[in-house]
N, C-alpha and C positions, 0 to 999 in steps of 0.2 A: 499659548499666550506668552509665556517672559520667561525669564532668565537666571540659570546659573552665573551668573558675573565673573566668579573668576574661572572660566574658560572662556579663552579667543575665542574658539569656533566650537560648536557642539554639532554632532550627528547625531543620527536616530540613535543608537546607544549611549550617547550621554547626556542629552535634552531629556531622558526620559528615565534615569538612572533613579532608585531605590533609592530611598534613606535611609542603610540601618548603621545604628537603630537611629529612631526618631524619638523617643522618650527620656524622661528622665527619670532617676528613680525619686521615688518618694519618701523621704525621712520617717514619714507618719503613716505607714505601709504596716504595722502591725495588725492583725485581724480584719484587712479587708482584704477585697478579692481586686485582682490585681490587671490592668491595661495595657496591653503592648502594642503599638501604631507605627505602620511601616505607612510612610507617602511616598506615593509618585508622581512624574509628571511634572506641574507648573510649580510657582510661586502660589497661586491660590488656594492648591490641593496642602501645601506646608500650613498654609493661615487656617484652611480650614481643620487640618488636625490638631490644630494648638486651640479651638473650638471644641471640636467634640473632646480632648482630654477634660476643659472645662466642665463639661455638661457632667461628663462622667464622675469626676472629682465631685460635683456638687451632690450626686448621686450615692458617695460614698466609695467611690474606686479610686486605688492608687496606682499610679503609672509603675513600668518597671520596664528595664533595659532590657531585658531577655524575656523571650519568646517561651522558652522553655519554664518559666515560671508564671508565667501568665494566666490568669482563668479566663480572660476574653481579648481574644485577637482580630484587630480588625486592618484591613487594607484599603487607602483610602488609595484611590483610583484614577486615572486618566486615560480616555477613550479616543484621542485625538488622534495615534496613529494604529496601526494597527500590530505594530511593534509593542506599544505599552501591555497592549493587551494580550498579549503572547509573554509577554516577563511575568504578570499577575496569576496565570495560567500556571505558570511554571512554578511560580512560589506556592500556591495551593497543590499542586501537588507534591511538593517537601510538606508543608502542612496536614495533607493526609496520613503521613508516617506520624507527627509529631500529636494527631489526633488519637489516634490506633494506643498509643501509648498513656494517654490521656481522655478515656473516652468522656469525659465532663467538659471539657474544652469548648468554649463556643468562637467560632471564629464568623465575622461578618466584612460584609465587601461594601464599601463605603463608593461615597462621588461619582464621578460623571460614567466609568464601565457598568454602576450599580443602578443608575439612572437608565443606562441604556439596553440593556439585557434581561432587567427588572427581572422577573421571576425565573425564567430562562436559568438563571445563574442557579437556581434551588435543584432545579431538574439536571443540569449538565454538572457540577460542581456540588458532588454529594457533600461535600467537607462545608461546603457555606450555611451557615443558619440564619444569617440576617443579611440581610437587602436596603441600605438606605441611601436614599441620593441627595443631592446637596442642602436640599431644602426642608430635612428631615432631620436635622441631628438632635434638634430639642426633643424630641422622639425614643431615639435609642435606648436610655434605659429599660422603658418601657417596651421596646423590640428586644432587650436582654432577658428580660421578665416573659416572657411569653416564649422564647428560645430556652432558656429555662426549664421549662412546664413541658418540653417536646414538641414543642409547634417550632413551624418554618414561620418567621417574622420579615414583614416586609410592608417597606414606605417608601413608596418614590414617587409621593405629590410634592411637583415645582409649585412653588408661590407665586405670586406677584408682589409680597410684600416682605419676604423676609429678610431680613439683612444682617440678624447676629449682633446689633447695634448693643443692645444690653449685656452682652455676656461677654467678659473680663476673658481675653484667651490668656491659657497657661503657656509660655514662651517654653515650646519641647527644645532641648539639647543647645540651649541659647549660648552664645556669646557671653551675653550682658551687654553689647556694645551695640549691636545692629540690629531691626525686628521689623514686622511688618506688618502693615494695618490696612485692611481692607475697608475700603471707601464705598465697594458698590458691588452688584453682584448682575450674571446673568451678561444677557449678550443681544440685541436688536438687531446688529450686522450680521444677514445673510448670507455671507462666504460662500459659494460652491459646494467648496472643500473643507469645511467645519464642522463637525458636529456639535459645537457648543453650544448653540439658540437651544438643539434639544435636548441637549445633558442640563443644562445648567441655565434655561429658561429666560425672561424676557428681562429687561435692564428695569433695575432700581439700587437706587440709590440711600445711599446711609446718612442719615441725617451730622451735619457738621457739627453740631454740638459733641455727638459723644466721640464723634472725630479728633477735635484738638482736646477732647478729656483725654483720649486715653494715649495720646502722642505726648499731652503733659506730664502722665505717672509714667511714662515711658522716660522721660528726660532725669524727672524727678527719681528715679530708681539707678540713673547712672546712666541708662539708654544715652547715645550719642547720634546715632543714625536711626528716620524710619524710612522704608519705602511705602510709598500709597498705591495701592496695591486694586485694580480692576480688570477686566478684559478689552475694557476699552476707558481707560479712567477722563478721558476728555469728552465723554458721554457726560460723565455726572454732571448732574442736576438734583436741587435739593428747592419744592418751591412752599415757601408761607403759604399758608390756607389766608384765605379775606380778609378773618379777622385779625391778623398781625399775630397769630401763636404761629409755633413750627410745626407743621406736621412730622408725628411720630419722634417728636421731640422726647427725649430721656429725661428724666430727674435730673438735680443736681444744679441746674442751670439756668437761672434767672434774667427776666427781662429781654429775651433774645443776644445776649452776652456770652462774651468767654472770657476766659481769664488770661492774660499775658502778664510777663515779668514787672511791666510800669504800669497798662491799666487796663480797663476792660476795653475790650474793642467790639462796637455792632456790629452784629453782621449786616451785610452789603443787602440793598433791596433786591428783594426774591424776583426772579431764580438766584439762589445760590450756583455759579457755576465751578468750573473747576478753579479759573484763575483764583478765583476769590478763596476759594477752600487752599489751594498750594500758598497765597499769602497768606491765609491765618494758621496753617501748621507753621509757618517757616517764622513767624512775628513771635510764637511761644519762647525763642533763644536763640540770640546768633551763635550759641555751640550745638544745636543741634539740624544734624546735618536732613536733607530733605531730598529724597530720591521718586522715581514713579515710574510706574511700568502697569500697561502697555499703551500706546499712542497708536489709534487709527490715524491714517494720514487725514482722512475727509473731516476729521475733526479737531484735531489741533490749531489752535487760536492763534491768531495775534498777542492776544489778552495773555495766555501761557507765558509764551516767548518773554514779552515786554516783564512779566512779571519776576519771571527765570533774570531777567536781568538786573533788575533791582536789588535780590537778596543774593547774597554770597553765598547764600548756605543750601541753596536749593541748588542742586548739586548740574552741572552746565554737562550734562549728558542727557539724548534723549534714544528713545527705543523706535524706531519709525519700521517698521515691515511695510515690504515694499510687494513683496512676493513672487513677481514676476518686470521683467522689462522692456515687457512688449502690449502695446495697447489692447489689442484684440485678445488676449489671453489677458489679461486684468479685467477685461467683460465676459468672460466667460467665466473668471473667477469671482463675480458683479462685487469686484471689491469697491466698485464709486467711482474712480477715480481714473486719467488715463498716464499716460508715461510723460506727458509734458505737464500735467498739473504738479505730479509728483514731485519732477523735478524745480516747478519753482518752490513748492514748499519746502524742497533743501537747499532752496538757494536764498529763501526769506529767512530759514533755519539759522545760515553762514550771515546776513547782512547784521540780524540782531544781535547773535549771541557769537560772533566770529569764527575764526575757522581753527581754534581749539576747541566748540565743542564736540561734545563727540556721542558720534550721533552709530546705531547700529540697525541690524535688520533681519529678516528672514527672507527666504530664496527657496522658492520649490521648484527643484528641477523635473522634467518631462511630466507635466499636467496633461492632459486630456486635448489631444492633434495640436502640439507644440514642434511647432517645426525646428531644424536648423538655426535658420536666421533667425526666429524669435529668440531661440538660445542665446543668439551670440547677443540679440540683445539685452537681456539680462547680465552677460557679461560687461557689456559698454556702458549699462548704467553705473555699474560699480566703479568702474573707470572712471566716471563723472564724478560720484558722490564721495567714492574713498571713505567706507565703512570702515570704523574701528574693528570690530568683528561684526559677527555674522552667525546666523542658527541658519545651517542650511538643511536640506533633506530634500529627498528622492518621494515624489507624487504619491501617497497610498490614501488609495480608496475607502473609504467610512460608508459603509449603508447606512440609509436613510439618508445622506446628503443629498441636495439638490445634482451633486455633481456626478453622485451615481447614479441617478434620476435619468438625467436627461442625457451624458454624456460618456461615451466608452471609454477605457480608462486602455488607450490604445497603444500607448509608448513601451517598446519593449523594455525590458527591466535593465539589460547589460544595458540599453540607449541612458536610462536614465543613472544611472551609475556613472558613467562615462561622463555625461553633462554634468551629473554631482561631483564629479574631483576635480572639472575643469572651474568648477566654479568654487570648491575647497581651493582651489590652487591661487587662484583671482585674490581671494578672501586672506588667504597668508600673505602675499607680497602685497596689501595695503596694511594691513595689522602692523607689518614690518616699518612699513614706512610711515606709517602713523606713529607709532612707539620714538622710532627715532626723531622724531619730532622734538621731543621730551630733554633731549642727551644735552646736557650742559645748562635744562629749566632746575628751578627750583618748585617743586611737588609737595604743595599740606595733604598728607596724608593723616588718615584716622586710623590708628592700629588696632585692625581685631581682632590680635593673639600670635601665635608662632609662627614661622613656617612650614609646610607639609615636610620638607624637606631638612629640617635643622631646625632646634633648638635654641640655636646660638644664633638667629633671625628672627626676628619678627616682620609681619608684613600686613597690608592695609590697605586702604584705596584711595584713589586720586579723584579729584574733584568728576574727571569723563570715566570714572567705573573701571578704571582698571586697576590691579594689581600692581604693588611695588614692594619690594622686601629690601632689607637693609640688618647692619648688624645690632644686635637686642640692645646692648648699653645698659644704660641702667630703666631702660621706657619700658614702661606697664602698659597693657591692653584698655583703650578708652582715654589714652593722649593723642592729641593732636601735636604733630610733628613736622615738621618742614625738612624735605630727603633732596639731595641734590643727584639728579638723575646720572648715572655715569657710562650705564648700557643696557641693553635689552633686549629682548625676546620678541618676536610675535604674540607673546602672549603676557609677559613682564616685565616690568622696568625696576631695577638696581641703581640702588646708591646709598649714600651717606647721608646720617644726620647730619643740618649743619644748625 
């Protein structure tokens, strides 16, 4: 699904990269038992662990930074390549040792690997005691409770309706300045090569009310940026039932209203769509900034766009995965869509919102009888469109896809290597000449916090999602700042407050 942001280009090893830790400690940790939460994977699998620390906190557990102090260990999971799930493998067995040493220890395997393997995991993975998938977290106590007592615990019923809409997530190892809020969950697009319709179940949507609430306590707490966070967020749809109430509407919120800084504003007659949702987070304040990830091509509006144009603060970057650049392997992938629609919807992309924004994608190299020349078309698209970066990666197989179904996964692996650095290599010389694009603009940047590299930097993002660092001064983390670009990276831009 979406993205690390500040890396140009991510491979299979860092699209898929661990988070430790991903908790924070808890002040109020005296005499409970104690949460440790490693995510991997997507943006969604982060939102969801800042979820279940909720459920659990409410349950009476306090988070904690180390593993080795922990009474319950859980791994929230990504099954999308076959790499994630070989990293999760591996950490479970350092967790074997760290069980042997602690035999009370409950450790449980959370999301989409936990959804797919379901029981499987209790049989091959002696050290796991609990099994819950996406749609299961309000559960887990109660799967701790029964792991507890010496039972193997396990829930991986998807919904149709669950959305997490009521439960205030705990923002794990936060900023304070950036966070993320999931709008919708689940997946209707068939991919090929996805496994997510079956990890993480069929598309529903969160109602917008507790949307702009909780983007509001988000601003109101200091928050500065959210990103709206789905698998396909141009899917969302949120419709009034007959009688003029909201379905699955929250407390809190009257009249079909929300609250904005000058007044209430109705919401738009139902369907609630996306455009409508991305104006009413972005009307809560013009300092907070509005970000979204991920954009199917076959659904991205006019309505978006025009909307993206009107607010300054809805940030002029979009995420568009392309996948492939060759038509006949985009229907083999049944992404929708062929390689000339594509390209006019980056070329409506550039008419609306010009050719600063900045626009990025995925690339799967050697898919299932992808020839040469389809290669090199995938290569000429990018010529065309001139991607800020890129999530690229090498074809792997997911059982139970469609794709392992029907089609042999026949591209040898050095082929498909080969095709992936020709196309890492593509992907650096426009990053290059996108960045440089920048050199002598002036950049509002949002700072949120140091740099990896120096102290005596701070650094932050520009309106098209990239990265800029500059000297600290006297600027605190959650200013907005105006950087005059000076030079840069493929993957960073440098410069001076001015």
């Amino acid at each position: 699904m979406t993205l690390i942001p500040e890396l140009t280009i991510l491979q299979d090893a860092d699209k898929e990269q661990v988070d430790l830790p991903r908790t924070l400690e808890d002040e109020l940790a005296v005499g409970k038992k104690r949460l440790y939460i490693e995510s991997y994977g997507c943006q969604m699998n982060f939102a969801d662990s800042e979820i279940v620390a909720a459920v659990m906190r409410n349950a009476g557990f306090a988070t904690t930074s180390s593993a080795e102090e922990a009474d319950v260990i859980f791994l929230n999971t990504c099954a999308i390549r076959d790499n994630a799930e070989q990293k999760v493998r591996h950490r479970l067995k350092h967790l074997t040792g760290l069980k042997r040493q602690k035999p009370e220890l409950l450790v449980g395997m959370l999301g989409c690997m936990a959804e797919r393997l379901k029981t499987k995991l209790l049989e091959e993975e002696k050290v796991v005691d609990i099994v819950a998938g996406p749609d299961a977290y309000r559960d887990i106590p109660k799967l701790v409770e029964e792991a507890e007592s010496g039972q193997k615990a396990v829930n991986v019923f998807l919904s149709r309706e669950e959305t997490y809409a009521d439960i205030s997530p705990i923002r794990l190892n936060s900023n304070g300045v950036t966070a993320f809020v999931s709008i919708m969950r689940g997946c209707d697009n068939m991919c090929s090569f996805c496994v997510v319709p079956f990890t993480r179940g069929r598309e529903r949507s969160r109602d917008p009310y507790s949307i702009v609430r909780e983007a509001q306590d988000l601003f109101n707490r200091g928050y500065r940026e959210v990103t709206l966070l789905g698998q396909n967020v141009d899917s969302y749809k949120w419709q009034e039932r007959s009688d003029g109430s909201a379905e699955g509407m929250q407390s809190g919120v009257q009249d079909n209203a929300v609250f904005t800084p000058n007044a209430q504003t109705p919401l738009p007659s139902a369907p609630t769509t996306f455009a409508n949702l991305l104006e009413m987070v972005a009307r809560i304040h013009p300092d907070l900034r509005v970000r979204f990830s991920t954009s199917h091509p076959k659904d991205i509006t006019d309505d978006v766009l025009h909307t993206m144009a009107r607010y300054d603060n809805i940030c002029n970057y979009i995420h568009l995965p392309a996948q492939s650049g060759n038509s006949r392997v985009l229907r083999l992938m049944n992404r929708t869509y062929d390689r000339p629609w594509y390209v006019g919807k980056i070329d409506r992309i550039r008419e609306i919102l010009g050719e600063d924004c900045g626009i990025s994608t995925d690339m799967i190299s050697g898919f299932c009888t992808e020839t040469e020349e389809e290669h090199q078309e995938s290569l000429s698209l990018m010529d065309y469109v001139r991607y800020d970066y890129a999530y690229m990666f090498a074809y792997s197989e997911r059982p139970g896809t469609l794709a392992a179904k029907k089609y042999a996964d026949d591209i040898p692996e050095d082929v498909k290597k080969r095709r992936l650095n020709e196309i890492i290599a593509k992907q650096l010389e426009h990053s290059a000449k996108r960045n440089q694009r920048h050199i002598g603009q002036v950049q509002r940047v949002l700072i949120e916090g140091p740099s990896k590299r120096s102290d005596d930097f701070l650094c932050g993002r520009n309106d098209q999602n990239k990265m800029v660092v500059f000297p600290r001064g006297d600027h605190q983390k959650g200013q907005y700042v105006h950087v005059l670009v000076t030079e840069c990276t493929s993957a960073t831009l440098r410069g001076e407050v001015i």
